[in-house]
mmCIF file as Biopython writes it, N, C-alpha, C and O atoms, coordinates in Angstrom:
data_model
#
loop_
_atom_site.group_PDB
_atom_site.id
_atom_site.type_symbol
_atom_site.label_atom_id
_atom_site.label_alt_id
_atom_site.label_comp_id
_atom_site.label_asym_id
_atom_site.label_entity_id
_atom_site.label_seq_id
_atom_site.pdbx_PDB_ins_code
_atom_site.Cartn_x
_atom_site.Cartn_y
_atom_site.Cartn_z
_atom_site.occupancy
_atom_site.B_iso_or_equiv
_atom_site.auth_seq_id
_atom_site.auth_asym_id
_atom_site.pdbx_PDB_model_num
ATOM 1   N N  . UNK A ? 1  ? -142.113 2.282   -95.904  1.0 0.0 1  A 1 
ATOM 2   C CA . UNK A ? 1  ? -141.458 1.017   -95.667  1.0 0.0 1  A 1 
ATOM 3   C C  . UNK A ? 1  ? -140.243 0.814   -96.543  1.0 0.0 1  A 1 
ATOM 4   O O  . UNK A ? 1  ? -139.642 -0.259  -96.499  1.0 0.0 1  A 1 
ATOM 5   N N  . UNK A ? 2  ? -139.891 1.702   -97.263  1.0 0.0 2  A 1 
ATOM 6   C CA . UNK A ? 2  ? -138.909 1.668   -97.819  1.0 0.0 2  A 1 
ATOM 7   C C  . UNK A ? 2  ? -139.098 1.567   -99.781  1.0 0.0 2  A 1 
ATOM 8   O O  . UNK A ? 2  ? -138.441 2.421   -100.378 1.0 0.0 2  A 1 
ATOM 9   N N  . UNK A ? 3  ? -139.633 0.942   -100.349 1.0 0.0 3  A 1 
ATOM 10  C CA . UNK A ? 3  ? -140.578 0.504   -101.147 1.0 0.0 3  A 1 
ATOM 11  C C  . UNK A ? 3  ? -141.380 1.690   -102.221 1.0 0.0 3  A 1 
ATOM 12  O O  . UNK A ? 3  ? -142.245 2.420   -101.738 1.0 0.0 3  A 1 
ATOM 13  N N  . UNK A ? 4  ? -141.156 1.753   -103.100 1.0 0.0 4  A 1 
ATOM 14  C CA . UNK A ? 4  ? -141.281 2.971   -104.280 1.0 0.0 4  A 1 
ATOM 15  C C  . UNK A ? 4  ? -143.480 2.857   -104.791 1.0 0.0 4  A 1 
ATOM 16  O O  . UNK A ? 4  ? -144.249 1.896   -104.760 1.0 0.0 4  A 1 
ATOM 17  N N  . UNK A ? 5  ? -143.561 3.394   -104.933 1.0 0.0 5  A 1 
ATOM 18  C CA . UNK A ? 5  ? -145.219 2.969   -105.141 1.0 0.0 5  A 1 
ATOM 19  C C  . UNK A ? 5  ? -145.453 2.254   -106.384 1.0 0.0 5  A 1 
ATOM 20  O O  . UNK A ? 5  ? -146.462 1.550   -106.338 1.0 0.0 5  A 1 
ATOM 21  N N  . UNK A ? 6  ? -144.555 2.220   -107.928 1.0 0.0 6  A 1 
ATOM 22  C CA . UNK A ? 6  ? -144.489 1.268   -108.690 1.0 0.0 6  A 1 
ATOM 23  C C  . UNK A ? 6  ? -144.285 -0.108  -107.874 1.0 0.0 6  A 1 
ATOM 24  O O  . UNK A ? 6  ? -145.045 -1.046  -108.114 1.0 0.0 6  A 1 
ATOM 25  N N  . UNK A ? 7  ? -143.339 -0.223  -106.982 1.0 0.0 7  A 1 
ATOM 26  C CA . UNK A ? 7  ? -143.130 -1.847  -106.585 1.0 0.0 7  A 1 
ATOM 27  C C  . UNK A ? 7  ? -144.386 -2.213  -105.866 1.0 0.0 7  A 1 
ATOM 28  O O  . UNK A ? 7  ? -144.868 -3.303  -106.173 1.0 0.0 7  A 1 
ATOM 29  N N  . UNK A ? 8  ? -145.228 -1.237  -104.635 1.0 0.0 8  A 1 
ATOM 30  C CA . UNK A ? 8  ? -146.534 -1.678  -104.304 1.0 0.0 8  A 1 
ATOM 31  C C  . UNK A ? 8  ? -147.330 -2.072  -104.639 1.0 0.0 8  A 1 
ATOM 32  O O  . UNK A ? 8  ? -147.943 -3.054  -104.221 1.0 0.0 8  A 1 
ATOM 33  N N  . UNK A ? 9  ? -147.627 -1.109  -105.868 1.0 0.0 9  A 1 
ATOM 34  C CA . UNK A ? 9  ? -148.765 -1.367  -106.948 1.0 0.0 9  A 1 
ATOM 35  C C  . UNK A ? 9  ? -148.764 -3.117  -107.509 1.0 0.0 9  A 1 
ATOM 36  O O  . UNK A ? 9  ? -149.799 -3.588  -107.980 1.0 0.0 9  A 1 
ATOM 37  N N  . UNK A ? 10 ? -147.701 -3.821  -107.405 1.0 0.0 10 A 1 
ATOM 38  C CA . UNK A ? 10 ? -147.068 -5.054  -108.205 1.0 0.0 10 A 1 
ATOM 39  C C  . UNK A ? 10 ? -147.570 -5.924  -106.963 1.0 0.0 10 A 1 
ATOM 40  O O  . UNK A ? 10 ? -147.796 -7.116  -107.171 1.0 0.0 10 A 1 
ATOM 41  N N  . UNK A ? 11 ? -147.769 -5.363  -105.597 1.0 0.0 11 A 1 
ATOM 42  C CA . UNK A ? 11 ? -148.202 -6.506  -105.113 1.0 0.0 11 A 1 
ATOM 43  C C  . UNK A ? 11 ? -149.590 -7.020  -105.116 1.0 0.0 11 A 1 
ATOM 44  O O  . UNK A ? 11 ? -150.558 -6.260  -105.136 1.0 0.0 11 A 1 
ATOM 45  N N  . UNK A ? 12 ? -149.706 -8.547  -105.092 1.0 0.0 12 A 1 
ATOM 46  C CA . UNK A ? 12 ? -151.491 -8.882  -105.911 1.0 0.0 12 A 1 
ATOM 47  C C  . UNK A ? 12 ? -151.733 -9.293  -104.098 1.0 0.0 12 A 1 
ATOM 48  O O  . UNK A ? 12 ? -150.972 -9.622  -103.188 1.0 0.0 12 A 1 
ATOM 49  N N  . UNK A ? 13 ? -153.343 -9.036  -104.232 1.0 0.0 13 A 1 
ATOM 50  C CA . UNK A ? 13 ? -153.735 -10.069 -102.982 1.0 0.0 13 A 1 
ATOM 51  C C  . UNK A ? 13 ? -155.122 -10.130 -103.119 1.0 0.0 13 A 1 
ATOM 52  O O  . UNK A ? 13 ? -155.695 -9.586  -104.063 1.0 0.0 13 A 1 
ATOM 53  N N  . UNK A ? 14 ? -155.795 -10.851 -102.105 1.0 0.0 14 A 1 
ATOM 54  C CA . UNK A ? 14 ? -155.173 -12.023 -101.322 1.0 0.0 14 A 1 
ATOM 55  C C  . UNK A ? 14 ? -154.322 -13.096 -102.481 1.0 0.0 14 A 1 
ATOM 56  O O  . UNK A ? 14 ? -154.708 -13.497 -103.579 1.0 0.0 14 A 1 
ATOM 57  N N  . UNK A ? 15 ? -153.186 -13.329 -101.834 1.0 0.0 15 A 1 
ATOM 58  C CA . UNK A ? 15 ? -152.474 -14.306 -102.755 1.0 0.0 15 A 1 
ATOM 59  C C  . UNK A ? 15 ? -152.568 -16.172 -102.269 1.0 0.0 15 A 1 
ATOM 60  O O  . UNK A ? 15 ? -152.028 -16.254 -101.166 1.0 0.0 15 A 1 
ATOM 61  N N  . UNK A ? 16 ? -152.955 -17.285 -102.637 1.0 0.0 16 A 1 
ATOM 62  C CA . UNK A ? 16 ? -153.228 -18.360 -101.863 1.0 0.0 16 A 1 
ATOM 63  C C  . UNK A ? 16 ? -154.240 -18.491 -101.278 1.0 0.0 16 A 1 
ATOM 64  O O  . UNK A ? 16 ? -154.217 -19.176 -100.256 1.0 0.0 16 A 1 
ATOM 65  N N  . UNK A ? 17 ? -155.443 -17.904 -101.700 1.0 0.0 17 A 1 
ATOM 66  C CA . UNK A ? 17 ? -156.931 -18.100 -101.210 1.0 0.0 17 A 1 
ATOM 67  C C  . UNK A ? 17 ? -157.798 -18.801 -102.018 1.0 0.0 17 A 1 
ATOM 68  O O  . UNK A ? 17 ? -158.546 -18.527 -102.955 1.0 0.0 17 A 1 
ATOM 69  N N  . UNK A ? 18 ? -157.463 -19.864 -101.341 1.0 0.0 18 A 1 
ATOM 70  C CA . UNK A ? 18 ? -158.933 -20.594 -101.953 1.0 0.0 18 A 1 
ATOM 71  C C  . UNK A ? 18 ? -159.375 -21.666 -101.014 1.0 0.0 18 A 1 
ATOM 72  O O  . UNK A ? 18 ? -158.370 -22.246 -100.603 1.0 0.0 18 A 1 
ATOM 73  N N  . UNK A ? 19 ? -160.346 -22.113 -100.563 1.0 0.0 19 A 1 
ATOM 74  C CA . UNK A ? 19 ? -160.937 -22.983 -99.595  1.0 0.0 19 A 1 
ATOM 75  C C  . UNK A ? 19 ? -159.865 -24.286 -99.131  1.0 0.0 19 A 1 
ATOM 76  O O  . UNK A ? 19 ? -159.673 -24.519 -97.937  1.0 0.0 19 A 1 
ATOM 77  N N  . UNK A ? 20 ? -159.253 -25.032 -100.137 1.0 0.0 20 A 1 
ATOM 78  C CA . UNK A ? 20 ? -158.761 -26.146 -99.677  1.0 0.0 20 A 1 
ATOM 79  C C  . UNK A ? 20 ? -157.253 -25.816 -99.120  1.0 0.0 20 A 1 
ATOM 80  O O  . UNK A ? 20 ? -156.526 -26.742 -98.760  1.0 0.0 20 A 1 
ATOM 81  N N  . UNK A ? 21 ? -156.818 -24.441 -99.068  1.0 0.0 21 A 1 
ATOM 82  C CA . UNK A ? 21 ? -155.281 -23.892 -98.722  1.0 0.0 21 A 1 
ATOM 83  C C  . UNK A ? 21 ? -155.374 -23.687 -97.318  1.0 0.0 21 A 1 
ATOM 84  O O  . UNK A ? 21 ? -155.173 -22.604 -96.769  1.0 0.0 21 A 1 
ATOM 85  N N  . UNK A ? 22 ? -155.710 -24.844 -96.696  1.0 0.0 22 A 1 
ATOM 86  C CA . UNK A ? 22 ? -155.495 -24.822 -95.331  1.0 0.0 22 A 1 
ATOM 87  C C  . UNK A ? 22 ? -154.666 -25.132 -94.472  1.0 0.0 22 A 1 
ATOM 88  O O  . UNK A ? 22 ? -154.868 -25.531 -93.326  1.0 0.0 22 A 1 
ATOM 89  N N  . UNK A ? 23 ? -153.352 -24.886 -95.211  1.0 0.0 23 A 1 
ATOM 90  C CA . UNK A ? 23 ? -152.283 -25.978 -94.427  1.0 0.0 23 A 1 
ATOM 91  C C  . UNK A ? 23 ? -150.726 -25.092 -95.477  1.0 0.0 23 A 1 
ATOM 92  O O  . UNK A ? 23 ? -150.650 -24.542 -96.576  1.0 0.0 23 A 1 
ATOM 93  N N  . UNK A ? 24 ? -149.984 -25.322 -94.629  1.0 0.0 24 A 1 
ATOM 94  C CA . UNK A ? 24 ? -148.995 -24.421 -95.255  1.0 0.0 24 A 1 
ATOM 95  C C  . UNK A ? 24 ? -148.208 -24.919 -96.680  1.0 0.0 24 A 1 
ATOM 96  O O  . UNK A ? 24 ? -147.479 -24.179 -97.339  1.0 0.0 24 A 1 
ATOM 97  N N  . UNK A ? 25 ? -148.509 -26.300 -97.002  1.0 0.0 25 A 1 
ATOM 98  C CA . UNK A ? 25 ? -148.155 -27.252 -98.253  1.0 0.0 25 A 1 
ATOM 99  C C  . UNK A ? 25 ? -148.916 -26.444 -99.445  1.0 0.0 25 A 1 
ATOM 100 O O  . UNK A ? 25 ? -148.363 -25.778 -100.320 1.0 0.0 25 A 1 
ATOM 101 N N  . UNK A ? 26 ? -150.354 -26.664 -99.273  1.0 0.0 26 A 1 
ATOM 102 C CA . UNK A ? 26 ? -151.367 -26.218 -100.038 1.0 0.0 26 A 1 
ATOM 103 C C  . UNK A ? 26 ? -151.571 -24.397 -100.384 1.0 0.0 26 A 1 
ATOM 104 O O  . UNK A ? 26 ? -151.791 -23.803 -101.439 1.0 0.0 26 A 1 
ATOM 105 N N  . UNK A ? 27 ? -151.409 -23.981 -99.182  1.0 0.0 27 A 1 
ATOM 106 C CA . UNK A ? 27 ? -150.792 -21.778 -99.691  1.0 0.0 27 A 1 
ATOM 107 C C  . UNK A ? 27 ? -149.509 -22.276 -100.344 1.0 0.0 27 A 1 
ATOM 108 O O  . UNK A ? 27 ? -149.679 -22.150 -101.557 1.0 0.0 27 A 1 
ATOM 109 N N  . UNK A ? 28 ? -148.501 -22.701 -100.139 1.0 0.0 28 A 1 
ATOM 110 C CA . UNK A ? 28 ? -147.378 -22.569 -100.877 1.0 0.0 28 A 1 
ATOM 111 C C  . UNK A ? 28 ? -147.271 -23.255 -102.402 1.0 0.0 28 A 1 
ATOM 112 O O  . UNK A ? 28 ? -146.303 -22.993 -103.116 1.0 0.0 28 A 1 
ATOM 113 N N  . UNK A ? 29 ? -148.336 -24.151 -102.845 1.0 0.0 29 A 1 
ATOM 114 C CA . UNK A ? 29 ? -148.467 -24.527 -104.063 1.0 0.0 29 A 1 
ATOM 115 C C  . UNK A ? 29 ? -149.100 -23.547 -104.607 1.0 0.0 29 A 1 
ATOM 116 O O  . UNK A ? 29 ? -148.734 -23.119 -105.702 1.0 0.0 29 A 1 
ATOM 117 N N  . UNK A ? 30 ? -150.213 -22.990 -103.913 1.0 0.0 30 A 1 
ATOM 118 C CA . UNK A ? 30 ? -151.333 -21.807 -104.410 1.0 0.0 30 A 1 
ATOM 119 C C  . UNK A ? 30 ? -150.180 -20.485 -104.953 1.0 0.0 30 A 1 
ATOM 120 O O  . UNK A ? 30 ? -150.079 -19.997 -106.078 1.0 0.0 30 A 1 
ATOM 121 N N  . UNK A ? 31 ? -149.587 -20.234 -103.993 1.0 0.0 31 A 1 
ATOM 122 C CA . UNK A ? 31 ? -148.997 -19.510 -104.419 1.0 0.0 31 A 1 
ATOM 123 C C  . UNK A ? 31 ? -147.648 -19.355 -105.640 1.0 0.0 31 A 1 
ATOM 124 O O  . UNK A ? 31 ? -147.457 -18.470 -106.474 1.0 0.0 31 A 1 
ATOM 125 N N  . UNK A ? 32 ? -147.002 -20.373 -105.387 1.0 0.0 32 A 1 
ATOM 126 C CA . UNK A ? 32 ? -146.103 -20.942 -106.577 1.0 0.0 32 A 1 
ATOM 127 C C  . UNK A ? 32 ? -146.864 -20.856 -107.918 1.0 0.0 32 A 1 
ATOM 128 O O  . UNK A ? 32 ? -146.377 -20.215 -108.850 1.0 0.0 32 A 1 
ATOM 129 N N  . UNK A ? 33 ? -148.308 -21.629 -108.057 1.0 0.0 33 A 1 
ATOM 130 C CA . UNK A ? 33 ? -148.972 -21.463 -109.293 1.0 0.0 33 A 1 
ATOM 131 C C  . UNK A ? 33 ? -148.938 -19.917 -109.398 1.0 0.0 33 A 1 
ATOM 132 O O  . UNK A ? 33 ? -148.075 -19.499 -110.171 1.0 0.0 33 A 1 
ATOM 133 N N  . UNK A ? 34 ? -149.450 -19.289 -108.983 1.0 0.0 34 A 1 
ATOM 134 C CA . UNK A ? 34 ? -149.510 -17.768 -109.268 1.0 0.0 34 A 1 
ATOM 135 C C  . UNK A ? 34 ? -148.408 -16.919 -109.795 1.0 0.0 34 A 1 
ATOM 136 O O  . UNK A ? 34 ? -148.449 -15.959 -110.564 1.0 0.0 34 A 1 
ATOM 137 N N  . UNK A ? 35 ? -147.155 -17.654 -109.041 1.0 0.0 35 A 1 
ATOM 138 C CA . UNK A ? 35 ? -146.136 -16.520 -109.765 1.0 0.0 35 A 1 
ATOM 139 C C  . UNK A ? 35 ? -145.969 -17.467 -110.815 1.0 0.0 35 A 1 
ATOM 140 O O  . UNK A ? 35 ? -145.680 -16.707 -111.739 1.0 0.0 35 A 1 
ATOM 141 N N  . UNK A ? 36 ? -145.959 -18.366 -111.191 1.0 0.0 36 A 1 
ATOM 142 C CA . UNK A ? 36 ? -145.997 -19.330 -112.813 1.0 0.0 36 A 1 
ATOM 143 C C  . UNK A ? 36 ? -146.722 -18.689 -113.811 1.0 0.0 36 A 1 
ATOM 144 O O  . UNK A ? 36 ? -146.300 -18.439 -114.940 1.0 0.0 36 A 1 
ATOM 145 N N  . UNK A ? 37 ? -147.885 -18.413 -113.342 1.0 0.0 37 A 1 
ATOM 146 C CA . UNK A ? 37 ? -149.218 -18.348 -114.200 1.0 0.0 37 A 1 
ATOM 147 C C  . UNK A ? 37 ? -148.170 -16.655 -114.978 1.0 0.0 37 A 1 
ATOM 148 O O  . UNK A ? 37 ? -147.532 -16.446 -116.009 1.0 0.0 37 A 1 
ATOM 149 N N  . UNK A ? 38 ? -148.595 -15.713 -113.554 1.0 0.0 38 A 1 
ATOM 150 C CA . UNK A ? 38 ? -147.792 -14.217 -114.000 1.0 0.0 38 A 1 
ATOM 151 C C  . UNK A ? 38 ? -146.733 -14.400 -114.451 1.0 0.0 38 A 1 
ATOM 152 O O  . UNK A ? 38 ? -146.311 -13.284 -114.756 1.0 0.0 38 A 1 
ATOM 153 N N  . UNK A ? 39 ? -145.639 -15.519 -114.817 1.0 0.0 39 A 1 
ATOM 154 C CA . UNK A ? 39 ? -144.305 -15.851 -115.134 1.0 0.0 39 A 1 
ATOM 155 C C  . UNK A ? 39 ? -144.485 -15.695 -116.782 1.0 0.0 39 A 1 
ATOM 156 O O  . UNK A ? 39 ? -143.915 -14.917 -117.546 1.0 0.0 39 A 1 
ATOM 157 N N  . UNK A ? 40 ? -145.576 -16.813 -117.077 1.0 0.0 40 A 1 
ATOM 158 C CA . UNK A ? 40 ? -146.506 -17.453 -118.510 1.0 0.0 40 A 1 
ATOM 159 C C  . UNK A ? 40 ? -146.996 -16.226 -119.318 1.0 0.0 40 A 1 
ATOM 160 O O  . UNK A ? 40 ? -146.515 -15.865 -120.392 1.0 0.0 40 A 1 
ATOM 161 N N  . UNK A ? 41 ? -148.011 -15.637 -118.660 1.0 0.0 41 A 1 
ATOM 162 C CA . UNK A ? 41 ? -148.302 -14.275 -119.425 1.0 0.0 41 A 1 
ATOM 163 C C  . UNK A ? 41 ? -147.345 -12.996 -119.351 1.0 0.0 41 A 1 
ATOM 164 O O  . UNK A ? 41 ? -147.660 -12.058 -120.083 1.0 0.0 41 A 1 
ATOM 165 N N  . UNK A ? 42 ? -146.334 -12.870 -118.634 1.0 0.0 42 A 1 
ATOM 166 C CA . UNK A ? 42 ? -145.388 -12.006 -119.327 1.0 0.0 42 A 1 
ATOM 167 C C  . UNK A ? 42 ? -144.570 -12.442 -120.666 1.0 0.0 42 A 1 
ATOM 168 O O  . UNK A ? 42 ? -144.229 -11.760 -121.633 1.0 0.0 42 A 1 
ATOM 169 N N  . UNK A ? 43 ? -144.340 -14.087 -120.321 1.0 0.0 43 A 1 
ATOM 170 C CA . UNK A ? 43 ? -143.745 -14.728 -121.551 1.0 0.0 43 A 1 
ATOM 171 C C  . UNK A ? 43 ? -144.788 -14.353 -122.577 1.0 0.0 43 A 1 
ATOM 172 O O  . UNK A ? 43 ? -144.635 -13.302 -123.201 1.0 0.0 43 A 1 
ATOM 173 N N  . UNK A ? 44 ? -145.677 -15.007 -122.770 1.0 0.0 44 A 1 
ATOM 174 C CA . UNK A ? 44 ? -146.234 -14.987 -124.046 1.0 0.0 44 A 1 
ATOM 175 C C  . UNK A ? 44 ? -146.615 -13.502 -124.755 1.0 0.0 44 A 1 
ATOM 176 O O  . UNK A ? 44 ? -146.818 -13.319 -125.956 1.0 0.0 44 A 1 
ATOM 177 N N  . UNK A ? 45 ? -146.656 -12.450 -123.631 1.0 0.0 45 A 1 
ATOM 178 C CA . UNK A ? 45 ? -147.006 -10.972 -123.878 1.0 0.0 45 A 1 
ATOM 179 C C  . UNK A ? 45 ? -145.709 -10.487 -124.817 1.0 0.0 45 A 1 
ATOM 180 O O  . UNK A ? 45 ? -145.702 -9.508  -125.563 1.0 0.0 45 A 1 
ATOM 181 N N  . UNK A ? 46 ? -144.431 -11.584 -124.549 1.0 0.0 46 A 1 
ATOM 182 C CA . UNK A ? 46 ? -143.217 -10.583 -125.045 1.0 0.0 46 A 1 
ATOM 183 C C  . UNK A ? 46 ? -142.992 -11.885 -127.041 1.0 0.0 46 A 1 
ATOM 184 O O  . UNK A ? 46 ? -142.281 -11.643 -128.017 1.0 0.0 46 A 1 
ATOM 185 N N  . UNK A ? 47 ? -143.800 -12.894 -126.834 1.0 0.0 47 A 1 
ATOM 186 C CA . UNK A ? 47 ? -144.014 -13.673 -128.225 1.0 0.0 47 A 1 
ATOM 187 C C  . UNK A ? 47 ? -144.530 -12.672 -129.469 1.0 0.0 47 A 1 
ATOM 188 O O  . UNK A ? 47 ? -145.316 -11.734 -129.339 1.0 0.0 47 A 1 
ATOM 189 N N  . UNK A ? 48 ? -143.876 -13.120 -130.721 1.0 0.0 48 A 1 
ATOM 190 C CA . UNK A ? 48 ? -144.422 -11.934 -132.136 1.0 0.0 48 A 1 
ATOM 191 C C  . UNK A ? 48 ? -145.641 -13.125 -132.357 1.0 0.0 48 A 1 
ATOM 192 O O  . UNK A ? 48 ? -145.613 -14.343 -132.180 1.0 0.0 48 A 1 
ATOM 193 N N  . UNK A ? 49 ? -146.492 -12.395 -132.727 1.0 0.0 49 A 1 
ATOM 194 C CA . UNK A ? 49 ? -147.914 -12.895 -133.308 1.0 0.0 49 A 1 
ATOM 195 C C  . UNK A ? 49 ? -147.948 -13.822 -133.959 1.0 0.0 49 A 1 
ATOM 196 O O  . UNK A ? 49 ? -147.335 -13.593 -135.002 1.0 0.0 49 A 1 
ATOM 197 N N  . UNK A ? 50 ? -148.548 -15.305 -133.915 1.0 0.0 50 A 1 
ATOM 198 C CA . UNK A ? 50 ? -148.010 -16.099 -135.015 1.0 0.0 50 A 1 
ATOM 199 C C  . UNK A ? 50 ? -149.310 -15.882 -135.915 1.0 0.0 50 A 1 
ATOM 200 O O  . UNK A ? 50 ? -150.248 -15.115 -135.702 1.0 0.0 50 A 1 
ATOM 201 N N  . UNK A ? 51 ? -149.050 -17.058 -137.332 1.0 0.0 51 A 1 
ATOM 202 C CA . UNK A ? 51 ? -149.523 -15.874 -138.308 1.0 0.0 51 A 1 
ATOM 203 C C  . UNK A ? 51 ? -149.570 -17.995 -139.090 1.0 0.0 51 A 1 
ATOM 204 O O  . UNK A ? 51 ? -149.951 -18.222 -140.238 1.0 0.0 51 A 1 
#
């Protein structure tokens, strides 16, 4: 598909699953949180140790 197997590997799923994401408002918040959350822990992964 065009697409290197490092970039595949990066895709997560099911992404937006959870019981009340029944409506395209509710997957698209689900999913927004998710790339936040993965946004958050790359941030804090690249923070020096506080002390």
């Amino acid at each position: 598909l065009g697409w290197s197997r490092e970039e595949t590997e990066q895709i997560r799923a099911p992404v937006g699953i959870f019981p009340k994401a029944r409506d395209a408002h509710t997957l698209a918040l689900s999913v927004l949180a998710e790339v936040a959350a993965v946004r958050l822990r790359q941030e804090d992964s690249c923070l020096p140790p506080s002390s």
